[in-house]
N, CA, C and O atoms as a Maestro MAE file, in Angstrom:
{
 s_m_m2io_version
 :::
 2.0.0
}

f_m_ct {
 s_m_title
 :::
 protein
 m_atom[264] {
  # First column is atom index #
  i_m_mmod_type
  r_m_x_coord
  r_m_y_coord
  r_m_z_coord
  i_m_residue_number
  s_m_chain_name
  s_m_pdb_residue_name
  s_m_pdb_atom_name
  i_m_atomic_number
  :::
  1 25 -75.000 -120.873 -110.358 1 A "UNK " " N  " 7
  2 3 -73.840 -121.691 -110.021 1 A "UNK " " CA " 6
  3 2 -73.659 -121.781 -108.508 1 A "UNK " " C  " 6
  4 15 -73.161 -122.768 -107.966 1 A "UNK " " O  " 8
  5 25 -74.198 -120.424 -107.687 2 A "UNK " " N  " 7
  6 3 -73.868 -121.000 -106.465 2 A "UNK " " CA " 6
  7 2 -74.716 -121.718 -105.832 2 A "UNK " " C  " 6
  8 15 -74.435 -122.507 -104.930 2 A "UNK " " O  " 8
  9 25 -75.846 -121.476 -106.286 3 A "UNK " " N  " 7
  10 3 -76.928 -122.183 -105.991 3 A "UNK " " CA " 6
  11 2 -76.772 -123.888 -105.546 3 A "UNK " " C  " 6
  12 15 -77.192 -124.472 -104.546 3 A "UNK " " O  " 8
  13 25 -75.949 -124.425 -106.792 4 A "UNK " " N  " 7
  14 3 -75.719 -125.300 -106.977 4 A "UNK " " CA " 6
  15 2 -74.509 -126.175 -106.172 4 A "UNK " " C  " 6
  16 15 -74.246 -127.374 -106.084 4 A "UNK " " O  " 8
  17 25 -74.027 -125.162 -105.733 5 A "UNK " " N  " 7
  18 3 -72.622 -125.695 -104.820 5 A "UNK " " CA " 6
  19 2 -72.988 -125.779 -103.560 5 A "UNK " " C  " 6
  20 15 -72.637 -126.775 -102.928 5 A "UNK " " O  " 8
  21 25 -73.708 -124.837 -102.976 6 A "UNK " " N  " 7
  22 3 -74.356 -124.430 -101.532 6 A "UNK " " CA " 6
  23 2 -75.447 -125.437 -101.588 6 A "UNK " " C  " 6
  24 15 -75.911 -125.851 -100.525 6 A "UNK " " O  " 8
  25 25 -75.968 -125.934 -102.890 7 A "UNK " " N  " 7
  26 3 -77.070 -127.150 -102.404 7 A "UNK " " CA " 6
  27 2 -76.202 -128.326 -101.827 7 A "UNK " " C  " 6
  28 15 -76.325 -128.857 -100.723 7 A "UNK " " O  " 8
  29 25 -74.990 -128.710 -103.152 8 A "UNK " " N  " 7
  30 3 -74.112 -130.034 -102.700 8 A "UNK " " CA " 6
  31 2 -73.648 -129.666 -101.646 8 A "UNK " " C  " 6
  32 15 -73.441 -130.747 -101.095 8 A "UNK " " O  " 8
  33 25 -73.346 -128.939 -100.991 9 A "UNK " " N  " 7
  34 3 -73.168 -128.163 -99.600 9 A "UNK " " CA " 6
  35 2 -73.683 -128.816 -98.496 9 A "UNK " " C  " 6
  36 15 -73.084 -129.396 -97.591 9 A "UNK " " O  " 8
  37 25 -74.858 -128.652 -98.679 10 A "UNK " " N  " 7
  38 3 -75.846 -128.942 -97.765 10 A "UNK " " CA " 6
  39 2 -76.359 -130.695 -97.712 10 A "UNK " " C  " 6
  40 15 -76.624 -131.526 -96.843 10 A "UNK " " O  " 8
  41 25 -76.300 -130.624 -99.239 11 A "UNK " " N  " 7
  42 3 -76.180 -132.375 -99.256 11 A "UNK " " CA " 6
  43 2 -75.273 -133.012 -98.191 11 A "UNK " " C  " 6
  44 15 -75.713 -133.633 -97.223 11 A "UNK " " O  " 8
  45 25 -73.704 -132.766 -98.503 12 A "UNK " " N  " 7
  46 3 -73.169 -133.573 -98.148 12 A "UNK " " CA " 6
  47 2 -72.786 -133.122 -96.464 12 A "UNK " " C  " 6
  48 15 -71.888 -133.699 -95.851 12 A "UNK " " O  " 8
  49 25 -73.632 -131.991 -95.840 13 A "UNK " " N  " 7
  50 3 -73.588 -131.625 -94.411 13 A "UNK " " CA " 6
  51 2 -73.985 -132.931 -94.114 13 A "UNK " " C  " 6
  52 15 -73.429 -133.941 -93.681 13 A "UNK " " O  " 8
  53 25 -75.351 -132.551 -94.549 14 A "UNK " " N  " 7
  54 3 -76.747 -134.082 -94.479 14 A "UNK " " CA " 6
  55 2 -76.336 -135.108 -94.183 14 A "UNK " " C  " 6
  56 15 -76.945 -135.605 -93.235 14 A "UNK " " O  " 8
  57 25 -75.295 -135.866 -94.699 15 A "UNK " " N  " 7
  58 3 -74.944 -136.627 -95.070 15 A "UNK " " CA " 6
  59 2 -73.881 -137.430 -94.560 15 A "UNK " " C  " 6
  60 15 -73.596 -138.618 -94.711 15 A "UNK " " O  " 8
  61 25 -73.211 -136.213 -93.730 16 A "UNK " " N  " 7
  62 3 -71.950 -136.208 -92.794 16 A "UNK " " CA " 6
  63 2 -72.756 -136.254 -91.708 16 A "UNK " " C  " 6
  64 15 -72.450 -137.304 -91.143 16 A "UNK " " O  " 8
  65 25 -73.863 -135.559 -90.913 17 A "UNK " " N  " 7
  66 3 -74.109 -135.490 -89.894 17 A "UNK " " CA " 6
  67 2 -74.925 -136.552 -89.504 17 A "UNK " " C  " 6
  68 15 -74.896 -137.025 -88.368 17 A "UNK " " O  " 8
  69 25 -75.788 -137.019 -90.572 18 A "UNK " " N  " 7
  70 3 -77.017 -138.044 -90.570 18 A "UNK " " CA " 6
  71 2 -76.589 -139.027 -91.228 18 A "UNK " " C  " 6
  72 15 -77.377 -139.034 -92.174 18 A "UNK " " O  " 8
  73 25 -75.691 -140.103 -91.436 19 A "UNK " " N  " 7
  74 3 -75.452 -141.133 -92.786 19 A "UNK " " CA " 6
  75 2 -76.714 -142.096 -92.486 19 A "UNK " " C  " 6
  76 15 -77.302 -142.222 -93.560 19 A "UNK " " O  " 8
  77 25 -77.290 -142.732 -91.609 20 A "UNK " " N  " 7
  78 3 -78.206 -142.927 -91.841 20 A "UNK " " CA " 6
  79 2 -79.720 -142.938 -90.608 20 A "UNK " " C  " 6
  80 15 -79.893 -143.643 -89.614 20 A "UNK " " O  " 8
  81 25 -80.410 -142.091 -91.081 21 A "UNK " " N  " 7
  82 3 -81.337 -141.611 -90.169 21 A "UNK " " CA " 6
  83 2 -82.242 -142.758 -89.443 21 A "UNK " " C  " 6
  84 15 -82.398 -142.894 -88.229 21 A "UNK " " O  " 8
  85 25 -82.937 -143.745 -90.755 22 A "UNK " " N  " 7
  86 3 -83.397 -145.038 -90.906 22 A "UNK " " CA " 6
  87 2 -82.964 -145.779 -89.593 22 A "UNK " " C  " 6
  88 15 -83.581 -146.319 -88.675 22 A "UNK " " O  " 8
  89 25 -81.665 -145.582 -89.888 23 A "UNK " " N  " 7
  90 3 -80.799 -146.873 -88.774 23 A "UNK " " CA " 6
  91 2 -81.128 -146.408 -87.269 23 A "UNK " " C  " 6
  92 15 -81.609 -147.145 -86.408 23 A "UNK " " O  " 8
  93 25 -80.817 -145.192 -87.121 24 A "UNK " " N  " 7
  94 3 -81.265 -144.180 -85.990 24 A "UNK " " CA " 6
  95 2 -81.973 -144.272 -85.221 24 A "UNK " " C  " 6
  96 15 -81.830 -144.355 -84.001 24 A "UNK " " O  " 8
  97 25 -83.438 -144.268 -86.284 25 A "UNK " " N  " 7
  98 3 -84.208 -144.854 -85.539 25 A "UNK " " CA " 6
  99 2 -84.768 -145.876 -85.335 25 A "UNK " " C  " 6
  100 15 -85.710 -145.925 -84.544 25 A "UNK " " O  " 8
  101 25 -84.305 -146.987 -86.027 26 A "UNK " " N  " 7
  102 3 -84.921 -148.227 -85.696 26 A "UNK " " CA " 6
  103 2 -84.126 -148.607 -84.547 26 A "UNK " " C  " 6
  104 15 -84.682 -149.380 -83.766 26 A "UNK " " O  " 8
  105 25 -82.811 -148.192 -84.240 27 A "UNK " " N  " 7
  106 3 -82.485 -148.375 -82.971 27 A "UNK " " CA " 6
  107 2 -82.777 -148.011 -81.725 27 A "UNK " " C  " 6
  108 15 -82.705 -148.551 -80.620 27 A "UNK " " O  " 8
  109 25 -83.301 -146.435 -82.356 28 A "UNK " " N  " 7
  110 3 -83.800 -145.735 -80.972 28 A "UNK " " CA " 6
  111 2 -84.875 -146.453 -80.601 28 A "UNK " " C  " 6
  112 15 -85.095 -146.370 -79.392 28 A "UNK " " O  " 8
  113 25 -86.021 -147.488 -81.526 29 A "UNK " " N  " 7
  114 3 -87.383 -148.124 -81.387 29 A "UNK " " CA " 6
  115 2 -86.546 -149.165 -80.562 29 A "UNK " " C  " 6
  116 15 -87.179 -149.235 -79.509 29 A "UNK " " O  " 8
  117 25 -85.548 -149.952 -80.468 30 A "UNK " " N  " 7
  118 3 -85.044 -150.819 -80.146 30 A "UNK " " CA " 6
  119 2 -84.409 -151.083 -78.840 30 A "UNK " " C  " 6
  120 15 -84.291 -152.092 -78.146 30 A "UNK " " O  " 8
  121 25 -83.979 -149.648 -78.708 31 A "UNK " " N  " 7
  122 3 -83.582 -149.458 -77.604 31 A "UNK " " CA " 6
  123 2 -85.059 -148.877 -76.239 31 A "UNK " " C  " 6
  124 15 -85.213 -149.005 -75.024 31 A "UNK " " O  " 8
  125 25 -85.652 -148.395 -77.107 32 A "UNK " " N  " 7
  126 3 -86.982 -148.350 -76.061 32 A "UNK " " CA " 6
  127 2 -87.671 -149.199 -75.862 32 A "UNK " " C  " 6
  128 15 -88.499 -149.209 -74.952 32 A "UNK " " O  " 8
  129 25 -87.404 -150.467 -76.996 33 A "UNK " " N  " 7
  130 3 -88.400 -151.841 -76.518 33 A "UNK " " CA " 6
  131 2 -87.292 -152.961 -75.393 33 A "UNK " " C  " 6
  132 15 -87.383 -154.097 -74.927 33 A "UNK " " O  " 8
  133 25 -86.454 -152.018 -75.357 34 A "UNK " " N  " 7
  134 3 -85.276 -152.775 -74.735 34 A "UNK " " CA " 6
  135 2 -85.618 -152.672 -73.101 34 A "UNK " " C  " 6
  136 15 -85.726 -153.464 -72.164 34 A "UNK " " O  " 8
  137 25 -85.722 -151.279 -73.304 35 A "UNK " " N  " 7
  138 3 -86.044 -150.558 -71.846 35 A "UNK " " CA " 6
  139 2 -87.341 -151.412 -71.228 35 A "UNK " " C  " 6
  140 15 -87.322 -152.138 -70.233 35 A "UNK " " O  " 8
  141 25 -88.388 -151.139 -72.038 36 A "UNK " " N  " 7
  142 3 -89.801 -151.778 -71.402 36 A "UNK " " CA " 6
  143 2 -89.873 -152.875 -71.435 36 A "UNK " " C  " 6
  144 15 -90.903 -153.340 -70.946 36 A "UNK " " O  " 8
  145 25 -89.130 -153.590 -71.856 37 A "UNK " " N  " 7
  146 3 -89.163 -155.320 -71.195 37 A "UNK " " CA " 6
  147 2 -88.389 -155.517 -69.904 37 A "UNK " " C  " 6
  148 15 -88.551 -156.578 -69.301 37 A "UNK " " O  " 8
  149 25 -87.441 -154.463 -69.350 38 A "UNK " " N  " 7
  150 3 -86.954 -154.604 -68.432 38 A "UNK " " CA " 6
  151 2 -87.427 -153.856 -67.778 38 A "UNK " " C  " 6
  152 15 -86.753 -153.764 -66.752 38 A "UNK " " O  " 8
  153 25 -88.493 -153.030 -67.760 39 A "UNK " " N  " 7
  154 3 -89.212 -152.502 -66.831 39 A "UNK " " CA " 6
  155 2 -90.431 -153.347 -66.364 39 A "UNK " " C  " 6
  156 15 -91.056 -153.410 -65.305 39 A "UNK " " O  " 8
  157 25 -90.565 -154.235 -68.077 40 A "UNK " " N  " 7
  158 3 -91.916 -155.879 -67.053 40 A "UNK " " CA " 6
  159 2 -90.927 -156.270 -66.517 40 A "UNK " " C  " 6
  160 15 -91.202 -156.286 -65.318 40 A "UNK " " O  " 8
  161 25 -90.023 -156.569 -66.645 41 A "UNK " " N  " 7
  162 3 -89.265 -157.575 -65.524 41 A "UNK " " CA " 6
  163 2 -89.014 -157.078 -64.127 41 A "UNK " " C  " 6
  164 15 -89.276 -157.884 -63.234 41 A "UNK " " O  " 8
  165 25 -88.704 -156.283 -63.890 42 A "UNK " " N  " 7
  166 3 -88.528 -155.410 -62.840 42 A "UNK " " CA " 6
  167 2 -89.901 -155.931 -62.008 42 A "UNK " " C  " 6
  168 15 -89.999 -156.692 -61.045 42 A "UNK " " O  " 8
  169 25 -91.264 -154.951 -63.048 43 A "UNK " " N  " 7
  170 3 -92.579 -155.334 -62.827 43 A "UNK " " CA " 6
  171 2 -92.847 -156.717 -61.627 43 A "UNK " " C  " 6
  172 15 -93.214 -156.771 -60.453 43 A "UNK " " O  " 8
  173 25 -92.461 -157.662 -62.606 44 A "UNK " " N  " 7
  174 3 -92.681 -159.144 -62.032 44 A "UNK " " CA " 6
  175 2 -91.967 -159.729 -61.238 44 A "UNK " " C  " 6
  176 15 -92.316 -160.765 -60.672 44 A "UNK " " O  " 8
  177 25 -90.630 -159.044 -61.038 45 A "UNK " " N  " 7
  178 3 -90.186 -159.196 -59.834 45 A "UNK " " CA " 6
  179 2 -90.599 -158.546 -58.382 45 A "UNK " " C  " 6
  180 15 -90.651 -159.150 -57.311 45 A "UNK " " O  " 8
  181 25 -90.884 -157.129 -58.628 46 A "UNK " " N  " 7
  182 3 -91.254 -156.641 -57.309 46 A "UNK " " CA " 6
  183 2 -92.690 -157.429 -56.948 46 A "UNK " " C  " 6
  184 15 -93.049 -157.619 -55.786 46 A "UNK " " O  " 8
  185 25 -93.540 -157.906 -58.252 47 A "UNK " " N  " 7
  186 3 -94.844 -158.156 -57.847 47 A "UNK " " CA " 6
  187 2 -94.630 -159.796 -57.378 47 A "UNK " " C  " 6
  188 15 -95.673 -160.264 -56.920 47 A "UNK " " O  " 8
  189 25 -93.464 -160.767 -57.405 48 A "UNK " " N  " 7
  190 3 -93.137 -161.973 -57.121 48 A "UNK " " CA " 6
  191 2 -92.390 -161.568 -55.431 48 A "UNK " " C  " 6
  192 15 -92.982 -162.086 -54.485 48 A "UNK " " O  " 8
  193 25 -91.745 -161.107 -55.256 49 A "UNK " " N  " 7
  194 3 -91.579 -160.682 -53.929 49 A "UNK " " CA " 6
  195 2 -92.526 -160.143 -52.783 49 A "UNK " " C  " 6
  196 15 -92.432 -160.338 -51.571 49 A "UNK " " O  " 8
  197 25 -93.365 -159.491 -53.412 50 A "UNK " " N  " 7
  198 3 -94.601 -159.101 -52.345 50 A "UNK " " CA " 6
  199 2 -95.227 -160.152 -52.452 50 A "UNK " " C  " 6
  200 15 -95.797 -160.398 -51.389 50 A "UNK " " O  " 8
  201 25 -95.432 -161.012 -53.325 51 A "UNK " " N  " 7
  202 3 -95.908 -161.475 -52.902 51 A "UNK " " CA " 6
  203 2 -95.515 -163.277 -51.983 51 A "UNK " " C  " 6
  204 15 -96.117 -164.293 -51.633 51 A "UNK " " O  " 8
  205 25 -94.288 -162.760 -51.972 52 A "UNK " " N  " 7
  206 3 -92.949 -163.809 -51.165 52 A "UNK " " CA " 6
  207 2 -93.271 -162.957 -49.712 52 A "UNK " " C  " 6
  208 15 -93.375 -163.613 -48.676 52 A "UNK " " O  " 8
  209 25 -93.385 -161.842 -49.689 53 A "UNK " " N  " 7
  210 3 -93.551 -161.471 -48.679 53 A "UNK " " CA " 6
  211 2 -94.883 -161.614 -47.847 53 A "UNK " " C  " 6
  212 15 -94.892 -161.726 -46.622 53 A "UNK " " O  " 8
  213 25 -95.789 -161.601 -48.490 54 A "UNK " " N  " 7
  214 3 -97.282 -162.033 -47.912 54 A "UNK " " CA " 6
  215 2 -97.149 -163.449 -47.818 54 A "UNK " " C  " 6
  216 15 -97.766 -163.651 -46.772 54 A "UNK " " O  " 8
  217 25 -96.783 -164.490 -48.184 55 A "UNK " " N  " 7
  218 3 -96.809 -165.990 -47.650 55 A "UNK " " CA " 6
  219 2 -95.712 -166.050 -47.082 55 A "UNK " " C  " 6
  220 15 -95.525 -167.264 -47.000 55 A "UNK " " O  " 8
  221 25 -94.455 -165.320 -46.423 56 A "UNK " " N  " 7
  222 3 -93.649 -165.680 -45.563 56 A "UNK " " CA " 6
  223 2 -94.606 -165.169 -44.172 56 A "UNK " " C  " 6
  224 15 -94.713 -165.843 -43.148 56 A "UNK " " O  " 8
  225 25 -95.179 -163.993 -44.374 57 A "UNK " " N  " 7
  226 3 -96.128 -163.062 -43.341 57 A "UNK " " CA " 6
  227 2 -96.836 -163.895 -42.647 57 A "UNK " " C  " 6
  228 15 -96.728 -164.159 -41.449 57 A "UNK " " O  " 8
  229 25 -97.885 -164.490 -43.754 58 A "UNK " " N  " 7
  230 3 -98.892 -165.701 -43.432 58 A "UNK " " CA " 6
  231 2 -98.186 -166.843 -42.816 58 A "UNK " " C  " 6
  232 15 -98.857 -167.204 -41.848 58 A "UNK " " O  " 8
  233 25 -97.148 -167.556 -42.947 59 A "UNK " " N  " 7
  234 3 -96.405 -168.407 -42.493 59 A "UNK " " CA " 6
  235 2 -96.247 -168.333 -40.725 59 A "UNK " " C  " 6
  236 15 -96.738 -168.992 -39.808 59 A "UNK " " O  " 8
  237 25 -95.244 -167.107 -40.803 60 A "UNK " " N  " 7
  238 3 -95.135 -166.604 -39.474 60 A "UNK " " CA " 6
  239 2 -96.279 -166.273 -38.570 60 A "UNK " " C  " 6
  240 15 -96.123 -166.276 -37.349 60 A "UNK " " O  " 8
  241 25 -97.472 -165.974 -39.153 61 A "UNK " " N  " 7
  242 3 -98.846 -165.840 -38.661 61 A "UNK " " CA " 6
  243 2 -99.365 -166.721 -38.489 61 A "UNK " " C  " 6
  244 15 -100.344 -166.591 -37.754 61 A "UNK " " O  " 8
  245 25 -99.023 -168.371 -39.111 62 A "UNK " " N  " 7
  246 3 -99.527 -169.555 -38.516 62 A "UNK " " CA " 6
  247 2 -98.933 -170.089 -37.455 62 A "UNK " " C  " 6
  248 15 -99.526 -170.725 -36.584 62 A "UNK " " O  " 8
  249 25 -97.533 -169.815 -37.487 63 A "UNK " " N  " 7
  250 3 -97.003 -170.538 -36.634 63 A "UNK " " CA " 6
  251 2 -96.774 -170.166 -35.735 63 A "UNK " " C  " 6
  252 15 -96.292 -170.923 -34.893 63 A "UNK " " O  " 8
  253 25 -97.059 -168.448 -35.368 64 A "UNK " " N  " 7
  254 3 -97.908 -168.155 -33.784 64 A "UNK " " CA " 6
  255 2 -98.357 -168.740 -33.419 64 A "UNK " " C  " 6
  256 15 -97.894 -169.152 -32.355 64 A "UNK " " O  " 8
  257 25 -99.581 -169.312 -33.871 65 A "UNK " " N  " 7
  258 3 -101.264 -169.656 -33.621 65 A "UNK " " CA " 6
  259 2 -100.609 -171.392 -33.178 65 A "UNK " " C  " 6
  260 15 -101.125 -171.991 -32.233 65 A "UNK " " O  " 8
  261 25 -99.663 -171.913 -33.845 66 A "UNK " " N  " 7
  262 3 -99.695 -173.296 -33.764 66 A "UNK " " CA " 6
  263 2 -98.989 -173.652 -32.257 66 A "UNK " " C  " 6
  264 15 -98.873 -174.822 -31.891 66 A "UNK " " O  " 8
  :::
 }
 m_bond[263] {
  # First column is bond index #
  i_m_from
  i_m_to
  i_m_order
  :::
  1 1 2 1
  2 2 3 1
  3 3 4 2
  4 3 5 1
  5 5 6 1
  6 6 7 1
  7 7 8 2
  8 7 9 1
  9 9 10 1
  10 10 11 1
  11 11 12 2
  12 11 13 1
  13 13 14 1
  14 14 15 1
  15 15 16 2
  16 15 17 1
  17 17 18 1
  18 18 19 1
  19 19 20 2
  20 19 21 1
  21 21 22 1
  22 22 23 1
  23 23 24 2
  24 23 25 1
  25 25 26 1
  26 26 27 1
  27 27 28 2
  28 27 29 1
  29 29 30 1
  30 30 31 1
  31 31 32 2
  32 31 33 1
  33 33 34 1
  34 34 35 1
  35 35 36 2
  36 35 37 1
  37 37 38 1
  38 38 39 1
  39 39 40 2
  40 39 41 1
  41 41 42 1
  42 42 43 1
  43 43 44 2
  44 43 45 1
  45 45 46 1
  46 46 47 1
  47 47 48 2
  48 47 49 1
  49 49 50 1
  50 50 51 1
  51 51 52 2
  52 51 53 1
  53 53 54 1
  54 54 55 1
  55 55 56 2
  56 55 57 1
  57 57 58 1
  58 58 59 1
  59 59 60 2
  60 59 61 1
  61 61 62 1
  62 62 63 1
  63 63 64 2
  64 63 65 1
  65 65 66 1
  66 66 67 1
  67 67 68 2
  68 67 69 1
  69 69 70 1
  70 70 71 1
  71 71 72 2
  72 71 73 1
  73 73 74 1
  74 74 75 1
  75 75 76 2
  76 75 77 1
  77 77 78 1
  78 78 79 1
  79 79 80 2
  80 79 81 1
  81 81 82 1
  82 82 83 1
  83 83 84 2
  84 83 85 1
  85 85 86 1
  86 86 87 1
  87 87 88 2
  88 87 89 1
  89 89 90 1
  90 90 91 1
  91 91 92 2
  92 91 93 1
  93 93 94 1
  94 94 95 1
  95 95 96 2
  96 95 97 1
  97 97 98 1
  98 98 99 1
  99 99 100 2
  100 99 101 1
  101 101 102 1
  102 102 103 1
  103 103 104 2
  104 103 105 1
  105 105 106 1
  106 106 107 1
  107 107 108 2
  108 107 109 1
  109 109 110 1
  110 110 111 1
  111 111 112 2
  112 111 113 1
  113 113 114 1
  114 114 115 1
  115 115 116 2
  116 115 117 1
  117 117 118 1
  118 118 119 1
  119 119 120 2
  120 119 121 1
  121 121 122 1
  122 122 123 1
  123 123 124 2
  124 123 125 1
  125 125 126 1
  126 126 127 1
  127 127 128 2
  128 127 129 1
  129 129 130 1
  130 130 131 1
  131 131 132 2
  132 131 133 1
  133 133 134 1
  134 134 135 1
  135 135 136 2
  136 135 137 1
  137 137 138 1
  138 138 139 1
  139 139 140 2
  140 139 141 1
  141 141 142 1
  142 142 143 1
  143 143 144 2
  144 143 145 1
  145 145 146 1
  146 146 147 1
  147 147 148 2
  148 147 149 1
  149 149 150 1
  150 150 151 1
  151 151 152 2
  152 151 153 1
  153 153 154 1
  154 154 155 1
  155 155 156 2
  156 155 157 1
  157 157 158 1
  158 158 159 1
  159 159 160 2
  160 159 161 1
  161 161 162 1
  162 162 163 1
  163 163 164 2
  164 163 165 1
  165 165 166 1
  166 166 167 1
  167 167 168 2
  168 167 169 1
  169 169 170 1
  170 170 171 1
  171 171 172 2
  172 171 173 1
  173 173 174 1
  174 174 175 1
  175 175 176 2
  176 175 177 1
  177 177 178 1
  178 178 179 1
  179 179 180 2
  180 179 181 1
  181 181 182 1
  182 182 183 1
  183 183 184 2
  184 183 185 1
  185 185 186 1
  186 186 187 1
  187 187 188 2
  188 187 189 1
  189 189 190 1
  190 190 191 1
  191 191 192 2
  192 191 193 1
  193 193 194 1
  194 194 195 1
  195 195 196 2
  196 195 197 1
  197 197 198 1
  198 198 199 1
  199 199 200 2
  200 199 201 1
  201 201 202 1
  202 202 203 1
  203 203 204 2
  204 203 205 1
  205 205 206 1
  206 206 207 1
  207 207 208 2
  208 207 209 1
  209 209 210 1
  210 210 211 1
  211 211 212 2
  212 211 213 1
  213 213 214 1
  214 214 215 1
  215 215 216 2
  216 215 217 1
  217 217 218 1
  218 218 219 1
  219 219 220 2
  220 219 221 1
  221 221 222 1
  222 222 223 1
  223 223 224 2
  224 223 225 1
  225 225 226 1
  226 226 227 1
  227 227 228 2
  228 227 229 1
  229 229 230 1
  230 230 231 1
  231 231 232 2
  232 231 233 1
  233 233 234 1
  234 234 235 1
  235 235 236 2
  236 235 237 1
  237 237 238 1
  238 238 239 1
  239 239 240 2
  240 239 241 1
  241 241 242 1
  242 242 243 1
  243 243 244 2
  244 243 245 1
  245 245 246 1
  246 246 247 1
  247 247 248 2
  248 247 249 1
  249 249 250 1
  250 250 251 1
  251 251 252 2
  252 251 253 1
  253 253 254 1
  254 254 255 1
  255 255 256 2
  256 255 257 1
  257 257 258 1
  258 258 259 1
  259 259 260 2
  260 259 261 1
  261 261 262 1
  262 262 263 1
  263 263 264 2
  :::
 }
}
């Protein structure tokens, strides 16, 4: 009998602490695919600025010369 109470016990810890694990983690997947698209973006921005910065460089390097 106690067996049986200390299991529903534990069930409904489970159950209270975790209602749903599933959800958990498909968010946690969600939230990390969240992250790494804004880390390409980031990506393609710093790599769109350098390279804003090498044809402003080059610019100013012609128009020494001119």
């Amino acid at each position: 009998m106690t067996y049986i109470i200390s299991a529903n016990i534990q069930k409904y810890e489970i159950e209270e602490n975790y209602p749903n694990i599933l959800i958990h983690f498909f968010v946690n997947i969600l939230i990390g695919i969240a992250l790494l698209i804004m880390k390409f973006y980031i990506y393609i921005i710093q790599y769109q600025v350098k390279n804003l910065l090498y044809f402003i460089f080059f610019v100013k390097i012609k128009a020494d010369y001119v």
